[in-house]
C-alpha positions as CSV (number, residue, x, y, z in Angstrom):
1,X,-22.4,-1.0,4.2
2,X,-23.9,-2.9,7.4
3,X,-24.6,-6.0,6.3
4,X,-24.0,-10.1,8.1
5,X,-20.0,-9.9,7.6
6,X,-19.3,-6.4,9.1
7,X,-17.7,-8.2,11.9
8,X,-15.2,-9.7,9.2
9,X,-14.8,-6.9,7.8
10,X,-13.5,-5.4,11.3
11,X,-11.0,-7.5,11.6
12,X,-9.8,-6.8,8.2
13,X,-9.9,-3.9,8.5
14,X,-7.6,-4.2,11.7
15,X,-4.5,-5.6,10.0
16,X,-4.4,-2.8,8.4
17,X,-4.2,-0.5,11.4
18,X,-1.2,-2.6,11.9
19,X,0.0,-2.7,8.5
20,X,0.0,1.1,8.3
21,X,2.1,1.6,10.9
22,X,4.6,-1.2,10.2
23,X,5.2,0.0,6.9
24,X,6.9,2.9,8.1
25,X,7.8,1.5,11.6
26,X,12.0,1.2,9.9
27,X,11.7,5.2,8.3
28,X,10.1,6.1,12.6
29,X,12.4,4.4,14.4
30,X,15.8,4.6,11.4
31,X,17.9,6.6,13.5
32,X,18.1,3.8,16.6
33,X,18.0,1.0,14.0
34,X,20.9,2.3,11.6
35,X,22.9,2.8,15.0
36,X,22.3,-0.8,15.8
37,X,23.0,-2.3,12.9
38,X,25.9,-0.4,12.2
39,X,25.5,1.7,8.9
40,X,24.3,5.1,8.1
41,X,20.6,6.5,7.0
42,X,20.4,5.3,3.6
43,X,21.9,1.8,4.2
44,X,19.1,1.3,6.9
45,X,16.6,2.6,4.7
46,X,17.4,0.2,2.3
47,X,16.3,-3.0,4.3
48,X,12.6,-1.7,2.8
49,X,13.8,-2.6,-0.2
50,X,13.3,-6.4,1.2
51,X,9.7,-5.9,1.4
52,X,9.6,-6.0,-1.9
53,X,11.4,-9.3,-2.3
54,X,8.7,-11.0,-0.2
55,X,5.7,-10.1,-1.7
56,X,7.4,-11.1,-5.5
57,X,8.6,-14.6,-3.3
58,X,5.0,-15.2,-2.0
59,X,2.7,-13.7,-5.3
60,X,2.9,-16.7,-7.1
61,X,1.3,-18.8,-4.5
62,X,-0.4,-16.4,-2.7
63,X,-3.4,-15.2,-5.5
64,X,-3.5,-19.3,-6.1
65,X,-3.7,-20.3,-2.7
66,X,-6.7,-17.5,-1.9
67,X,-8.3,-18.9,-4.7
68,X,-8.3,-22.4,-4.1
69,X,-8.2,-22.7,-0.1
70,X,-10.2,-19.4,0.6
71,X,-9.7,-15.9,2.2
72,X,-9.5,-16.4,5.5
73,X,-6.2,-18.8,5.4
74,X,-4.6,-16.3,3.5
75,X,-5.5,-13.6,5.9
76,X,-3.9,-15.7,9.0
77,X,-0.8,-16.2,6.8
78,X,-0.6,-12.6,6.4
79,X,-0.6,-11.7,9.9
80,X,2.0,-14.7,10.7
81,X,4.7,-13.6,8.5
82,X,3.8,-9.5,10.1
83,X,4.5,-10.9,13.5
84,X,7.4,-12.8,12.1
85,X,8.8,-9.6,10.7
86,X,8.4,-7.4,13.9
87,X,9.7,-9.7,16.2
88,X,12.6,-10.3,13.4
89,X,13.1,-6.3,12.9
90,X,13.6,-6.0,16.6
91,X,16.3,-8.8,17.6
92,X,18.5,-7.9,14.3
93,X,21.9,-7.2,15.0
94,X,22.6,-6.1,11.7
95,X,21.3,-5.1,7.8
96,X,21.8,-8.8,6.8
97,X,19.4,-10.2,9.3
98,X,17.5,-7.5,8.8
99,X,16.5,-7.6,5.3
100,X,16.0,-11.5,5.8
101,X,13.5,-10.2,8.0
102,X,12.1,-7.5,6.2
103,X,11.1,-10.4,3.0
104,X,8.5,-11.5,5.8
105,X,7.0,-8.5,5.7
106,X,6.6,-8.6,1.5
107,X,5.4,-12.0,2.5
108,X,2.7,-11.2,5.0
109,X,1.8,-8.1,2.9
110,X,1.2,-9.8,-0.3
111,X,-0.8,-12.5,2.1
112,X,-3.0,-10.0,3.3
113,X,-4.3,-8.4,0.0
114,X,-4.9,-11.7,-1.9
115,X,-7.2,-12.6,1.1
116,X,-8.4,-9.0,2.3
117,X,-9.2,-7.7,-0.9
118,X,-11.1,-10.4,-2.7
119,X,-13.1,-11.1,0.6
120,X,-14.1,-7.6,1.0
121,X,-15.2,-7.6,-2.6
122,X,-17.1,-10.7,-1.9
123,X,-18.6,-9.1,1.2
124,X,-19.8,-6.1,-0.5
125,X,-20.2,-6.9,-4.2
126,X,-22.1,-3.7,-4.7
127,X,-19.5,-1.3,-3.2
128,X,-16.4,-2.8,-3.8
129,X,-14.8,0.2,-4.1
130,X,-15.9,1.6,-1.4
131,X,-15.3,-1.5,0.8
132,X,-11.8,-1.4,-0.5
133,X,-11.3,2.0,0.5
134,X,-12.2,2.2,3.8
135,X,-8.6,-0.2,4.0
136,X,-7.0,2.7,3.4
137,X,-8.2,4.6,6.2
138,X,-7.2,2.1,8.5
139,X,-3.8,2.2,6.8
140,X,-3.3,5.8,7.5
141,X,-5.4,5.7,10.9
142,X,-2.0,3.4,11.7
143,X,0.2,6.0,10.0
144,X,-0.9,9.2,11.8
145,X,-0.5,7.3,15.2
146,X,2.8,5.8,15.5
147,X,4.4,9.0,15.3
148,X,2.7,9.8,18.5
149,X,3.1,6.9,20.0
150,X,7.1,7.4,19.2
151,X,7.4,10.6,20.2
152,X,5.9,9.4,23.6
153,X,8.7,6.7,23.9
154,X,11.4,8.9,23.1
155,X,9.3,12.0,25.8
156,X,10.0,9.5,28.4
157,X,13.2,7.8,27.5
158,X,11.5,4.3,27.1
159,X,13.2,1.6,24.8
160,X,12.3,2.1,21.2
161,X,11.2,-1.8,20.8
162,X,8.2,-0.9,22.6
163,X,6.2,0.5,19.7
164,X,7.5,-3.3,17.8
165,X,6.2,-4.8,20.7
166,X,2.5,-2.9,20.8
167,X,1.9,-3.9,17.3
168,X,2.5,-7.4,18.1
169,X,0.4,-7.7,20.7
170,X,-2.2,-5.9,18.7
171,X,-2.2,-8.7,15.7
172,X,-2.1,-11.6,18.2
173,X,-5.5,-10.3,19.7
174,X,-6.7,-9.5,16.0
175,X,-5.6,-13.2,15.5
176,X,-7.6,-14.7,17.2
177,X,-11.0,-12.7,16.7
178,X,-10.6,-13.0,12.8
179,X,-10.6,-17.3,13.5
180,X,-13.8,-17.0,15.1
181,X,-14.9,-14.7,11.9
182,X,-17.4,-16.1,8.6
183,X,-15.7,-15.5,5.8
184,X,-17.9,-14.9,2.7
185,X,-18.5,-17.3,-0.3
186,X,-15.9,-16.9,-2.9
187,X,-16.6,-16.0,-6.6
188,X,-13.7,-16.6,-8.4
189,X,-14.1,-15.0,-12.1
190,X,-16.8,-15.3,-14.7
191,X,-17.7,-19.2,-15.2
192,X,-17.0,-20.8,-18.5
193,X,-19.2,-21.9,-21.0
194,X,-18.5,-26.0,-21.4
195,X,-18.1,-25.7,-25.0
196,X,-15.7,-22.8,-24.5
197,X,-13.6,-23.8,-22.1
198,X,-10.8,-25.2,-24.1
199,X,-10.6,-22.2,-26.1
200,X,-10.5,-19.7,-22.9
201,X,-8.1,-21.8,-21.7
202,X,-5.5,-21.1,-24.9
203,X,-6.6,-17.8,-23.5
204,X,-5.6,-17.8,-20.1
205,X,-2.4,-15.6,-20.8
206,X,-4.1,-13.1,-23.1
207,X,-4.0,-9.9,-21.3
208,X,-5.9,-7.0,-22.1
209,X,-4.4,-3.4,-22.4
210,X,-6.3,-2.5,-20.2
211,X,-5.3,-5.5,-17.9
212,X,-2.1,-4.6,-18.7
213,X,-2.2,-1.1,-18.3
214,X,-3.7,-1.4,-14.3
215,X,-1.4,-3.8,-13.6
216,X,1.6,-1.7,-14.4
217,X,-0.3,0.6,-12.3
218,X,-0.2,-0.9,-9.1
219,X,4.0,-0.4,-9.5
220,X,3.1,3.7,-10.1
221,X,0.8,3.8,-7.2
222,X,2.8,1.9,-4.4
223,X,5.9,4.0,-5.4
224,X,4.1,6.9,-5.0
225,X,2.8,5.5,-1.2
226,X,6.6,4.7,-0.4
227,X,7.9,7.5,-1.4
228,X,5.9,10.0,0.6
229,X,5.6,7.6,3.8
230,X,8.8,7.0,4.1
231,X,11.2,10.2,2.8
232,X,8.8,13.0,3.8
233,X,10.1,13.4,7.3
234,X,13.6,13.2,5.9
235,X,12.8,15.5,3.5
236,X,11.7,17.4,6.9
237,X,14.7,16.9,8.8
238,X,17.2,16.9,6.0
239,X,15.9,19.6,3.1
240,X,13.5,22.1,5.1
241,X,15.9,21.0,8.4
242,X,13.1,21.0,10.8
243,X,13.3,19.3,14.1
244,X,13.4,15.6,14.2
245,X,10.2,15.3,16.2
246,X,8.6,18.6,14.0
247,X,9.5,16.4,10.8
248,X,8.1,12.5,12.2
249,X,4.8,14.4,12.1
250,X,5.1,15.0,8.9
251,X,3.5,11.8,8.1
252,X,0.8,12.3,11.0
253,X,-0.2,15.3,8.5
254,X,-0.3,13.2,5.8
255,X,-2.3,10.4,7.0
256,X,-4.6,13.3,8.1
257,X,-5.0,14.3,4.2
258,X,-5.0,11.0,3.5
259,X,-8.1,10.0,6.0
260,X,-10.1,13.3,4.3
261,X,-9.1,11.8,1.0
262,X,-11.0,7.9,2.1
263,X,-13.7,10.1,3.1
264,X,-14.2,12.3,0.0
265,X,-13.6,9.2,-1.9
266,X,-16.2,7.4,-0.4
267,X,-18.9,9.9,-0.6
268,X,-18.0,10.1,-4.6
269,X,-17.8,6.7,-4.8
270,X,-21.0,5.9,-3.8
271,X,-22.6,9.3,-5.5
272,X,-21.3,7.8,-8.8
273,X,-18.4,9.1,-9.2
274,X,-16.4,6.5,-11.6
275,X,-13.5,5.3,-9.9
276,X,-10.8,6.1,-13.3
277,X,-11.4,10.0,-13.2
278,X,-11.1,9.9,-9.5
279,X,-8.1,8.1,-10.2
280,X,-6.6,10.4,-12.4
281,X,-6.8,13.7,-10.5
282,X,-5.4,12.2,-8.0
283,X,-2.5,11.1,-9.7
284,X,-2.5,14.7,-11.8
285,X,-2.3,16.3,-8.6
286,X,1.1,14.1,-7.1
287,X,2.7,15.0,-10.0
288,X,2.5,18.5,-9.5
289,X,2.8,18.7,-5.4
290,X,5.7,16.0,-6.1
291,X,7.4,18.5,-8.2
292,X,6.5,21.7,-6.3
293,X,8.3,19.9,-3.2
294,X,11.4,19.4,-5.5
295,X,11.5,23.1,-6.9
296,X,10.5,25.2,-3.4
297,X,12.0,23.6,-0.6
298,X,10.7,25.9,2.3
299,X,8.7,24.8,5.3
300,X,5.1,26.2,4.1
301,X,5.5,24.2,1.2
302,X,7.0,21.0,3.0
303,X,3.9,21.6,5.3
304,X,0.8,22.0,3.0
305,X,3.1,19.5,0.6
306,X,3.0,16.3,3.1
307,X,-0.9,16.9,3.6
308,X,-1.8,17.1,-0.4
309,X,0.7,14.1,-1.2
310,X,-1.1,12.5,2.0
311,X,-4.4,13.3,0.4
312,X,-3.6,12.3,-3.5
313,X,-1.4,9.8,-3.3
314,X,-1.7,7.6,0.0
315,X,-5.3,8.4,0.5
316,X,-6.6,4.7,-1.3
317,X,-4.8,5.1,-5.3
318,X,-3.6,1.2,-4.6
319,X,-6.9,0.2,-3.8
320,X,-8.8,2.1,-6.6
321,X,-6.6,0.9,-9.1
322,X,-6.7,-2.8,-7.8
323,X,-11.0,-2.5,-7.3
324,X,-10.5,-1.0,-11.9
325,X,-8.6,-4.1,-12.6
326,X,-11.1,-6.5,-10.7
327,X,-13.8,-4.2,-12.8
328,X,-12.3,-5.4,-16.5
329,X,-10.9,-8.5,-15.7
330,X,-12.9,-11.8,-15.6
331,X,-9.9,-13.2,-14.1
332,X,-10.2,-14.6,-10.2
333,X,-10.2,-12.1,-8.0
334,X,-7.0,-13.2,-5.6
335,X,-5.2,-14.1,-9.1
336,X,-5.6,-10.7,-10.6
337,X,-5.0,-9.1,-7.0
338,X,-1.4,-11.3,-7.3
339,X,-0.6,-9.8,-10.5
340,X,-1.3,-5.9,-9.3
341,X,0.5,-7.1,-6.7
342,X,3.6,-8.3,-8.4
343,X,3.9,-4.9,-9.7
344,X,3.7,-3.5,-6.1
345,X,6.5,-5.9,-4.9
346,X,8.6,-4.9,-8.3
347,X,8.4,-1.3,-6.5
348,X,8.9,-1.9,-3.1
349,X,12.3,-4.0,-4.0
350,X,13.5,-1.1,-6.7
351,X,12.8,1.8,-5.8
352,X,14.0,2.0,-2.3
353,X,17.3,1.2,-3.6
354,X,16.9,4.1,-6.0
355,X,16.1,6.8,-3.3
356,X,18.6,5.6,-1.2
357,X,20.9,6.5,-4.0
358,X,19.0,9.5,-4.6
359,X,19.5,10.6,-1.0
360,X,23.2,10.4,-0.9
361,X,22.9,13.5,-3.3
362,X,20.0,15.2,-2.8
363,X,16.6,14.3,-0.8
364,X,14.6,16.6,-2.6
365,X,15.4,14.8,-5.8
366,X,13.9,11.7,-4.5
367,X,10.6,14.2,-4.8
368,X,11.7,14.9,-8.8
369,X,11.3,11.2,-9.0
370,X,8.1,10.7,-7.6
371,X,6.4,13.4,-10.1
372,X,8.0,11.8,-13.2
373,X,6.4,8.3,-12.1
374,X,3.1,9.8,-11.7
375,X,3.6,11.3,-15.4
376,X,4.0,8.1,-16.1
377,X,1.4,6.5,-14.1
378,X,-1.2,9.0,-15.1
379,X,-0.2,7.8,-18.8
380,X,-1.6,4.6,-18.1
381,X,-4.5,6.0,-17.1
382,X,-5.3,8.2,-19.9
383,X,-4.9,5.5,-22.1
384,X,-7.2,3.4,-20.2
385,X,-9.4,6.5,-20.5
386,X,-9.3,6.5,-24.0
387,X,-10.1,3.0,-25.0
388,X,-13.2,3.0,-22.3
389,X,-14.4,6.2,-24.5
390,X,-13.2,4.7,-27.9
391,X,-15.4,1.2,-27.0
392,X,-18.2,3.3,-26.0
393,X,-18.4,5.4,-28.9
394,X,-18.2,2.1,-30.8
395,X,-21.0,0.8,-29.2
396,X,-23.4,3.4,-29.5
């Protein structure tokens, strides 16, 4: 994919090193921070549920703002509010502060995808997909690491804050290499006919099912991503009662499956390989590790079980979801990447305050939950399925 903005792309690419690791920087680090804050497990754990808040707070300008003022001020937005949340995260003296922190987070999240995934599609308009997946691998590059680098703090009795501190650092230096970045030109939907315009514009809030269905998708797929990143090492800990460092690898394993899974995914991709049956074995195969986790809590299973969830379900389903929407929508790309996104923040707000729930009765339950919305997610899909073969059939 070498082509005149791979050096935009890097730096893309880069936030979402950072990205990966802050998403689950709370679940690595949830032990010091529920001691600070003064509450237990689930009452820290809940502060994620702010993320969620943040992207729905920013959404509505955010897909507007990419759209209109271009990629790359959306992209340093992003990356402001993520350095407002770590620095927040880190001087909280308590769950209130916290969460009010935490909406930065949703903010610089929902930031980064209006202006990273439009610009990448842009970039590479003949491998979208592909461009879009390689963003995962970043993601989970940042995932498998920060255990590591955790685990080293804690080896030699260093302050926790540290691994806050390194991702700063890292997005400040990112900073200011992505201003010195081209961003490509913007295509922003189909373009209307002049004689048409009025009537698309009655339009404008016609959604397709199939519009509809994606969207609704992006909730399925980031709850599956939360879900594993952030309750498999409790599951670990609490369920198979492995060590606490044994069960923060856990996710290391996972972003390993989850790196082979950008890889595999890439290859198909570009082999031909439509991105809706990728899609939904992937989502087939959650459900059933999901509910295999629930059912046989023993270590083998919580072993091979974090790499296959890492693989299926955090190994790019967000992006390959968003990259079919952008496929059957005319719609701007950073507005219909605000709407998927939407359904992401709906996720991230409920259900953390669902497994935290959960978990006050059983962890492994939390894993019931997770196969029954991929039943429902790969639903969607099957329907989406259906009406692709129903309007080819038609069209014969």
């Amino acid at each position: 994919m070498k082509n005149k903005y791979l050096s935009t792309s890097l730096g893309l690419y880069m936030n979402y090193f950072v990205h990966g690791m802050a998403l689950i920087i709370i679940a690595q680090n949830i032990d010091f921070l529920s001691q600070k804050w003064h509450t237990d497990l689930a009452g820290a754990a809940g502060v994620v549920s702010s993320f969620g808040i943040g992207k729905l707070l920013a959404v509505f300008i955010s897909g507007k703002l990419s759209d209109k003022f271009g990629r790359k001020l959306s992209v340093i937005l992003g990356v402001f509010f993520y350095i407002v949340f770590l620095g927040g995260i880190l001087l909280s003296p308590n769950t209130i502060i916290a969460y009010a922190f935490g909406i930065s987070a949703g903010i610089a999240n929902s930031f980064l995808d209006t202006g990273t995934y439009p610009a990448l599609m842009e970039a590479y308009p003949k491998k979208a997909a592909s461009a879009n997946i390689v963003v995962k691998a970043f993601v989970q590059a940042g995932q498998f690491l920060l255990p590591f680098m955790i685990a080293f703090i804690l080896a030699n009795n260093l302050w926790y804050g540290w691994s806050f501190i390194v991702l700063i650092v890292i997005l400040l230096i990112n900073l200011l290499y992505t201003l010195t970045r081209t961003f490509p030109p913007m295509t922003v939907g189909k373009p209307f006919d002049f004689e048409k315009e009025i009537v698309e514009e009655k339009k404008a809030f016609h959604f397709s099912i199939d519009e509809i269905c994606l969207i609704l998708f992006g909730f399925v797929a980031q709850t599956l991503l939360y879900i594993m990143s952030q309750w498999i090492a409790k599951y670990g800990s609490e369920v198979i009662h492995m060590t606490d460092n044994a069960s923060r690898l856990l996710v290391s394993y996972a972003s390993v499956g989850a790196i082979l899974c950008v890889c595999v995914t890439f290859i198909l991709g570009n082999r031909g390989v439509k991105t809706l049956h990728i899609l939904i074995t992937y989502v087939t195969m959650t459900m059933l590790v999901s509910f295999t986790l629930f059912a046989f809590p023993t270590e083998i299973v919580c072993l091979v079980g974090a790499f296959l969830l890492g693989y299926f379900s955090a190994g790019g389903i967000i992006q390959l979801g968003l990259t079919l929407l952008a496929e059957v929508s005319a719609r701007g790309k950073g507005f219909v990447t605000s709407l998927y996104t939407i359904a992401e923040g709906i996720a991230v707000f409920v259900i953390p305050l669902i497994a935290a729930a959960i978990s006050r009765v059983d962890i492994a339950a939390i894993f019931l939950l997770n196969a029954g919305i991929a039943l429902f997610g790969l639903a969607l899909l099957l329907i989406v399925f259906a009406r692709k073969k129903k309007f080819a059939r038609d069209h014969i």
